[in-house]
C-alpha positions in Angstrom: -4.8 27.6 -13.3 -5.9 24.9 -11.2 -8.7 23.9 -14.1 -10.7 27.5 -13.7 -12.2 27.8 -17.5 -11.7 31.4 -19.0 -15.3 31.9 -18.3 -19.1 30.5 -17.5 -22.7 31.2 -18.0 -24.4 33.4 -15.8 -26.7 30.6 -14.7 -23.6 28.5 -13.7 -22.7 31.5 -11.9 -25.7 31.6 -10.0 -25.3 27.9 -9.1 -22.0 28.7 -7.9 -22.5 31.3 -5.1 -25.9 29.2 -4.5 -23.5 25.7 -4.0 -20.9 28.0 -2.1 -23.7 28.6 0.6 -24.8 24.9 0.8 -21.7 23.7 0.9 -20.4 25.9 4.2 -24.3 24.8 5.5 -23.1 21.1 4.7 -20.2 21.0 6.5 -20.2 19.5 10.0 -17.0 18.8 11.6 -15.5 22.5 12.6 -18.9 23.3 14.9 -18.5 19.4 16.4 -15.1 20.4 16.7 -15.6 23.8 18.5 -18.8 22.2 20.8 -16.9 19.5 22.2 -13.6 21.9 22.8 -16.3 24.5 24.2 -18.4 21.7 26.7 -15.6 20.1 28.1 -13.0 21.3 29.9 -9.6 19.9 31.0 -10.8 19.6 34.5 -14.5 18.0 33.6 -12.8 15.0 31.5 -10.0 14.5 34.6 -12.5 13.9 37.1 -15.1 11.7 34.6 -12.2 9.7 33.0 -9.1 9.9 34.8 -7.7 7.8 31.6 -8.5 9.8 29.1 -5.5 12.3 28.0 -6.8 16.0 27.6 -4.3 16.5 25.1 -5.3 13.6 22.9 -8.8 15.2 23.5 -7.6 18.7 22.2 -5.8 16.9 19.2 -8.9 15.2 18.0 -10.9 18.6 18.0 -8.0 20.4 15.9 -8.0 17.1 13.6 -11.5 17.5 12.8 -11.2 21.2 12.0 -8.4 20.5 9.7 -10.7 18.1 8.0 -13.3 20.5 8.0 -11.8 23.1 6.3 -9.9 20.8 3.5 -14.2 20.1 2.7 -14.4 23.3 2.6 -11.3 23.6 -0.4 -12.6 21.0 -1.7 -15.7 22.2 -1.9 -14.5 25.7 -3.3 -12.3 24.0 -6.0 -14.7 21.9 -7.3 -17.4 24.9 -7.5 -14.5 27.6 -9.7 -13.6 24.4 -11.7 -17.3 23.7 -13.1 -19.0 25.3 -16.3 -22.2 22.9 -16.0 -24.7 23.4 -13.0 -25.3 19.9 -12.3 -21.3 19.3 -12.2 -21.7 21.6 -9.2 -24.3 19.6 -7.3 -23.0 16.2 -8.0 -19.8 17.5 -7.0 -20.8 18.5 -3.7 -23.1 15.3 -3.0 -20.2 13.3 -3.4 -18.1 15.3 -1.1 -21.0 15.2 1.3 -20.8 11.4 1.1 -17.2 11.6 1.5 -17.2 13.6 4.7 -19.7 11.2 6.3 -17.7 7.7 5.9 -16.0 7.9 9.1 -20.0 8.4 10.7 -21.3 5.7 8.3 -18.2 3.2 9.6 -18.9 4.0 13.2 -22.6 2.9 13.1 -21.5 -0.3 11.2 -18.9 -1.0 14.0 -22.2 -0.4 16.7 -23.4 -3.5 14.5 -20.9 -5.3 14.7 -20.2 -5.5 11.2 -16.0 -5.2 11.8 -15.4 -7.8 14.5 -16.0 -7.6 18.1 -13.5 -5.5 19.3 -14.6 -2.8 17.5 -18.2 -3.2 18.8 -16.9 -3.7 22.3 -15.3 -0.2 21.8 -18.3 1.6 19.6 -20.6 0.4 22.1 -19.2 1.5 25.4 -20.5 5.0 26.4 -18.5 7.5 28.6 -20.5 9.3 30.9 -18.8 13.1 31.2 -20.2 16.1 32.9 -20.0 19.4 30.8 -17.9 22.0 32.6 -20.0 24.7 34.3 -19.5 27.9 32.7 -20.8 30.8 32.9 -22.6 31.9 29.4 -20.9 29.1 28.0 -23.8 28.1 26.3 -24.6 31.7 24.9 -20.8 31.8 23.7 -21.0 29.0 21.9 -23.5 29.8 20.2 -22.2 32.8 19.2 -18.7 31.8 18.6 -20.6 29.1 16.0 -22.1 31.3 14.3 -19.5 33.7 14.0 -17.2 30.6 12.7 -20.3 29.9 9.6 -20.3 33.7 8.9 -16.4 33.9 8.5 -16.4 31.0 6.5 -19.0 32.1 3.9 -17.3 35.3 4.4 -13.9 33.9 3.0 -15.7 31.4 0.4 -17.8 34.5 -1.5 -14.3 36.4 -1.3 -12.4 33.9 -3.1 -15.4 33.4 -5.4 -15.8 36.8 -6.1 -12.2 37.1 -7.0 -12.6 34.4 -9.4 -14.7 35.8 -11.2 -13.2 38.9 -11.5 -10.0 37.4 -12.8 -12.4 35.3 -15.4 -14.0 39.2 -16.6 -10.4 40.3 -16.7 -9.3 37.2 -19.2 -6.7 36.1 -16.5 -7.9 32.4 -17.0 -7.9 33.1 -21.6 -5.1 30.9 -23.1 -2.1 33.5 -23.6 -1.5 32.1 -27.1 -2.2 29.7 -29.7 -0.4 28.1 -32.4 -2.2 28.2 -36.2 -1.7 26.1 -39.0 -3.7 26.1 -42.0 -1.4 24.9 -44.5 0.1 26.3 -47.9 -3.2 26.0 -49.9 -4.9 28.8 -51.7 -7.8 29.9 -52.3 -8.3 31.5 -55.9 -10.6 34.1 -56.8 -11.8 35.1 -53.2 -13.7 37.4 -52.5 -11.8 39.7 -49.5 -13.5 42.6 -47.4 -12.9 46.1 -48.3 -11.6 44.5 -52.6 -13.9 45.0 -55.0 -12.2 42.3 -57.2 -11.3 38.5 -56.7 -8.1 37.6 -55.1 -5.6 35.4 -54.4 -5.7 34.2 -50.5 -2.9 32.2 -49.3 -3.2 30.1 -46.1 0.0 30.4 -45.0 -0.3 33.9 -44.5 -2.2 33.6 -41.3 -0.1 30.2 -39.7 2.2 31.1 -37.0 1.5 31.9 -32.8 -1.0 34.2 -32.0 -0.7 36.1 -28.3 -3.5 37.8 -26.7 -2.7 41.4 -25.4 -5.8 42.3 -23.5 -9.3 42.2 -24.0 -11.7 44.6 -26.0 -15.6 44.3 -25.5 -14.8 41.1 -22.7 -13.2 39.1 -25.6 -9.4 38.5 -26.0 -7.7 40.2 -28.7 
């Protein structure tokens, strides 16, 4: 299911809750989100640019927590899919870079590396006075970090789930098909026969199901 293997080495393990943790660190755009929606008010953007829509403003913040927390799926996939510890750190380096194109495109429009409209635009600053109020500051702070606890919160969850369902064999193939062909092996020596035997391959071919586990393996 979704590429989970059936199980991983306790190392990886360790890599994964430690990538979990770097990865909610890593991500930026749901605290931008919430600090812009918490400094400005409807009223403070009105009276600093009259042009600018408050609800275009209010779409923007909810656009960049969307894309916060699809990094943060991302990020979680890509941790339960890997059974190498340096799978998981590439893996969220890359979505790292990924995230930060739209900041790395900005600063190239700044230089005027796509045309001059886009620099005119990059490079004109809006000056906007914060709303005044009260505790605002200590409230966002705390509503930050209660948004980063609730998020690691949910990301050890589903991880811990995981791998729970990996001890419980829920990721194990359910069956496999065998096929050893109609040789046969003369004179073998079986377990539990004191003399030679005949041992015919075709005995064992056919579809083999797994019906729990005993001692963590399938049987």
């Amino acid at each position: 299911l979704f590429g989970v293997p059936a199980g991983v080495k306790p190392e990886v393990r360790g890599a994964q809750y430690v990538g979990v943790l770097v990865g909610v660190l890593m991500e930026e755009e749901v605290p931008d989100a919430i600090q812009l929606f918490r400094t400005f008010s409807k009223e403070s953007l009105y009276n600093n640019v009259p042009k600018l829509s408050y609800k275009r403003f209010l779409f923007s913040c909810i656009c960049r927590s969307i894309n916060g927390y699809l990094y943060l799926l991302s990020v979680f996939l890509v941790i339960v899919q890997a059974d190498n510890v340096l799978d998981i750190f590439y893996d969220l380096l890359a979505l790292q870079f990924a995230q930060s194109i739209d900041d790395v495109s900005f600063n190239l429009a700044r230089k005027e590396m796509f045309g001059a409209t886009l620099f005119a635009a990059t490079n004109h600053d809006h000056m906007i006075e914060p709303s005044t109020r009260k505790n605002s500051c200590l409230r966002r702070n705390f509503l930050l970090k209660s948004i980063l606890l609730i998020n690691l919160a949910l990301m050890y969850v589903g991880l811990i789930y995981v791998t729970l369902q990996q001890r419980n064999g829920a990721y194990v193939c359910p069956s496999i098909s065998v096929n050893f062909g109609d040789e046969v092996w003369e004179e073998a020596l079986i377990h539990g026969h004191e003399r030679p035997r005949f041992l015919e391959y075709s005995y064992f071919n056919g579809i083999y199901k797994v019906e729990g586990n005993f001692n963590g393996r399938p049987r």
